[in-house]
C-alpha positions as CSV (number, residue, x, y, z in Angstrom):
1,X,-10.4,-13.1,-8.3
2,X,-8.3,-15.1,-10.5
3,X,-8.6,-18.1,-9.2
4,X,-11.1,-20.3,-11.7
5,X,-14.4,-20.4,-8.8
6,X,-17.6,-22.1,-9.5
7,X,-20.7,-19.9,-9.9
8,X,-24.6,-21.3,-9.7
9,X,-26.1,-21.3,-13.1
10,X,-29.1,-19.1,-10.7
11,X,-26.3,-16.3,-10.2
12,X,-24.9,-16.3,-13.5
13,X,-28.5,-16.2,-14.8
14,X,-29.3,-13.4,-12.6
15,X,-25.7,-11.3,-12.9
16,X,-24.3,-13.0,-16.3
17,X,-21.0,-10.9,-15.9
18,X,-20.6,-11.7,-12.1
19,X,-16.9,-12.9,-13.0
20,X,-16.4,-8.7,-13.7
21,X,-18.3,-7.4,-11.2
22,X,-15.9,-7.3,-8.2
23,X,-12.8,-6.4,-10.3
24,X,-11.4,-2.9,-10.0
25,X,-9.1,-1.4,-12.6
26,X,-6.2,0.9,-11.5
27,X,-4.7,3.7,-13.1
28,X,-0.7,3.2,-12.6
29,X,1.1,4.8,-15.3
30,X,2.3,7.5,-12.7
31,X,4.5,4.6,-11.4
32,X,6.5,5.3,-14.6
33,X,6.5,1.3,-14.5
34,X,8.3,-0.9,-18.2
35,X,5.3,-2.9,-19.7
36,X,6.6,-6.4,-18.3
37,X,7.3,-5.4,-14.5
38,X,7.2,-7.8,-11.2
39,X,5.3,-7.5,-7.7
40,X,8.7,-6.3,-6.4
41,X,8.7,-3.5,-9.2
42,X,5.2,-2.6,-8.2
43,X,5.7,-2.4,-4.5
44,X,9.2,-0.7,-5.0
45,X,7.4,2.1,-7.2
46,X,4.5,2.7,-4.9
47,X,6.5,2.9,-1.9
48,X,8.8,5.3,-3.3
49,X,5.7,7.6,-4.9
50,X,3.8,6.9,-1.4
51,X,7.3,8.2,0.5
52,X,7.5,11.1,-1.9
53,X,4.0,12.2,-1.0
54,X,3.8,12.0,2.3
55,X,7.1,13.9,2.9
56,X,5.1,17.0,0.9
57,X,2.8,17.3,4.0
58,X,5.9,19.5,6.0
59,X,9.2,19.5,7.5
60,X,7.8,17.6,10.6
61,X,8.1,14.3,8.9
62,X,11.0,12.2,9.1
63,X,11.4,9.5,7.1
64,X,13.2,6.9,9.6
65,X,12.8,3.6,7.0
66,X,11.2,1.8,4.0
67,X,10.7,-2.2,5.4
68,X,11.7,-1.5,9.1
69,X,12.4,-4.2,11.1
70,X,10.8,-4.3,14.5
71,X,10.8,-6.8,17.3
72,X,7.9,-8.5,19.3
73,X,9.1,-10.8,21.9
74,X,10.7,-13.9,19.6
75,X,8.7,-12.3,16.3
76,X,10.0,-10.0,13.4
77,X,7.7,-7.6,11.9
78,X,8.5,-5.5,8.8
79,X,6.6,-1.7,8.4
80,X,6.4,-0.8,4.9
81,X,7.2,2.9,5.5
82,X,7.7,4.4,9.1
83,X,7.9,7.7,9.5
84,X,8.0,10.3,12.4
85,X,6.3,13.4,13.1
86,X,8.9,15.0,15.2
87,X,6.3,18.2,16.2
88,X,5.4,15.7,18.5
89,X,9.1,14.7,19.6
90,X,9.1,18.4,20.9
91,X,5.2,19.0,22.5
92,X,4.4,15.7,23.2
93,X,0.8,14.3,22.4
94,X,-1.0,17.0,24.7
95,X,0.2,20.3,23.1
96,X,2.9,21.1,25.6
């Protein structure tokens, strides 16, 4: 969306504000975020609100780690936020 694209005079005839159409705002002041912030602000802010909320669905979550590191053969992979649901831990996936 913010690269400069082309558009056929035909489309921007038929949609003049076609440049608009596919952009969404967003509603961040919750983030508590300074006017001039950076992507690593942003992701550091929702994380942390994201962690926040899903820790209010119970006790059962665990919050194990925010950018975890796991291993695939030779390759790194990085989860944003990994958490456990340790109801689980104690029933196991069938209920018992």
């Amino acid at each position: 969306m913010l690269s400069d694209i082309k558009v056929s005079p035909v489309v921007r005839e038929i949609e003049p504000n076609i440049y608009t159409a596919f952009k969404d705002t967003y509603v961040l002041e919750f983030l508590d975020l300074p006017k001039d912030f950076s992507e690593k602000d942003l992701q550091k802010s929702i994380i942390k609100n994201l962690k926040n909320f899903i820790l209010e669905f119970g006790k059962d979550f665990a919050f194990i780690g925010e950018e975890y590191r796991v291993q695939v053969g030779n390759s790194d992979f990085f989860i944003d936020l990994l958490f456990y649901h340790r109801e689980y831990a104690v029933k196991g996936f069938d209920g018992n």
